[in-house]
TORDRENRO-276812 format. One record per residue (C-alpha): x, y, z. Coordinates in steps of 0.5 Angstrom, whole numbers, plus 500, padded with zeros to 3 digits. Each point is the difference from the previous one (the first is absolute). Example, Ala and Ser with C-alpha at 12.3 -4.5 7.8 and 13.67 -1.06 7.14 Angstrom:
<zamars>
x|y|z
525|491|516
502|507|498
</zamars>
This chain:
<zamars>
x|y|z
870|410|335
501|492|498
492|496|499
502|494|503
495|494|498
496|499|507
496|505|504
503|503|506
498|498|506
494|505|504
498|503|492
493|499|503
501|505|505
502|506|497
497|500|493
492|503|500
495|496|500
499|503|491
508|498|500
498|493|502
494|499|495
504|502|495
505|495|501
496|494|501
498|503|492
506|498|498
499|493|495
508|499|500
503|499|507
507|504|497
495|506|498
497|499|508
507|500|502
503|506|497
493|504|502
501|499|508
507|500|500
500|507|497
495|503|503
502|497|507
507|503|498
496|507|499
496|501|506
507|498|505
503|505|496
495|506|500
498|497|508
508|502|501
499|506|497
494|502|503
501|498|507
495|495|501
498|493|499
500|497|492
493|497|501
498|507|503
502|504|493
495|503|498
500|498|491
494|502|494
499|501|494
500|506|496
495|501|495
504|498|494
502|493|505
507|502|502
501|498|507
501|506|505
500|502|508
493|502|502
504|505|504
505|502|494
505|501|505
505|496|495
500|499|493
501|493|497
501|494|495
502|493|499
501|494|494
502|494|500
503|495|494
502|493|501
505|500|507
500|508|500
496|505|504
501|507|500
497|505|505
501|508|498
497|505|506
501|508|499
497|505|505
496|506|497
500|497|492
497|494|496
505|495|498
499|494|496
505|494|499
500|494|496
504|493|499
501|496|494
504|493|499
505|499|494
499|494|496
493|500|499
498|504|495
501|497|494
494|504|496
503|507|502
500|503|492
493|498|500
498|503|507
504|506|499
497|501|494
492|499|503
502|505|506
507|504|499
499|507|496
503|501|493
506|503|504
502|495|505
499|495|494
505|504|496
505|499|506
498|494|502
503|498|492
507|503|501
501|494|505
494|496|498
502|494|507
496|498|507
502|503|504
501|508|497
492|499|499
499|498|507
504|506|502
493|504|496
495|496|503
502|501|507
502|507|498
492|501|498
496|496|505
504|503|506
498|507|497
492|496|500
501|499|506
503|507|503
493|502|496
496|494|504
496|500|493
504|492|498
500|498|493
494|503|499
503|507|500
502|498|494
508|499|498
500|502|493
498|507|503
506|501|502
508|499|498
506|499|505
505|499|495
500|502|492
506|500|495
505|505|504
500|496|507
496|499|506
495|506|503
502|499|507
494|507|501
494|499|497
491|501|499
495|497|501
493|503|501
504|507|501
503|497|506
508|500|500
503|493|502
508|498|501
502|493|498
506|497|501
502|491|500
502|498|507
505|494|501
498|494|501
502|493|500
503|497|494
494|498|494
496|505|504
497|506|496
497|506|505
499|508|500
497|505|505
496|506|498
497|506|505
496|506|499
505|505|498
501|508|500
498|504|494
508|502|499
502|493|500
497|497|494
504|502|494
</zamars>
């Protein structure tokens, strides 16, 4: 979904009393923006689904910090970059997505070098641009994010492409994720991943 530059109307209404502390923590008026109307956008999703009001959607976090329904009748993720959201909701698997803006990251050699498997750095030389390293990074952290560890599971620890190509199956903490690039708009980066079937990791 688009972030527009304002809050939409009645966010107070249907955000939860923590959602609220938390936006008004933001410092930067775009951070605060982007955080509301996410989460203002998730909750009508999930309500919708679920069949009942957005501000009735019952939403904790699991102990590594991963948003979930108290309820675990829905499986979800979100994430957002300057003037994009995305919302990922499955049934019965945990799923993890993430979003990058292209033209932002000009330290990507160094960053890639901190973070990536030796690998991914090899595959990133072979088309060493922007835009092939957030293609990886998207790739790693919605791997992190079906996991709910975030970066702190640790993105050397795992390889979502090497020399040969990309590894659309993989491992991470003995369990099986598929990952795949989703279609966003031009000068955007985003990818999917959901806990996967043992025979579908290669």
């Amino acid at each position: 979904m688009p972030l527009h530059e304002e809050r939409p109307g009645g966010w107070e209404d249907i955000l939860s009393a923590p959602e609220r502390e938390r936006a008004a923590a933001f410092t930067a008026e775009v951070g605060r923006v982007r955080y509301v109307r996410t989460r203002f956008a998730l909750r009508r999703i999930l309500g919708g689904l679920l069949g009942v009001e957005p501000a009735a959607v019952a939403i904790d976090l699991d102990p590594g910090g991963k948003p979930v329904l108290a309820d675990g009748a829905l499986e979800f993720n979100h994430a957002h970059t300057d003037g994009l959201a995305l919302v990922a909701v499955a049934r019965g698997t945990p799923v993890g997505i993430d979003v990058e803006r292209e033209g932002r990251r000009s330290d990507f050699r160094a960053i890639a070098a901190r973070f990536f498997a030796s690998q991914e750095r090899v595959f990133l030389e072979q088309e060493e641009t922007e835009e092939r390293f957030l293609q990886l990074w998207t790739r790693k952290e919605a791997v992190l994010k079906a996991a709910g560890t975030g970066l702190a599971g640790g993105m050397e620890t795992f390889c979502v492409a090497s020399r040969d190509g990309w590894h659309d199956g993989l491992v991470f903490e003995e369990r099986g994720y598929v990952v795949r690039d989703i279609a966003v708009p031009e000068g955007y980066r985003a990818a999917l991943a959901v806990l996967a079937a043992e025979r579908e990791v290669r």
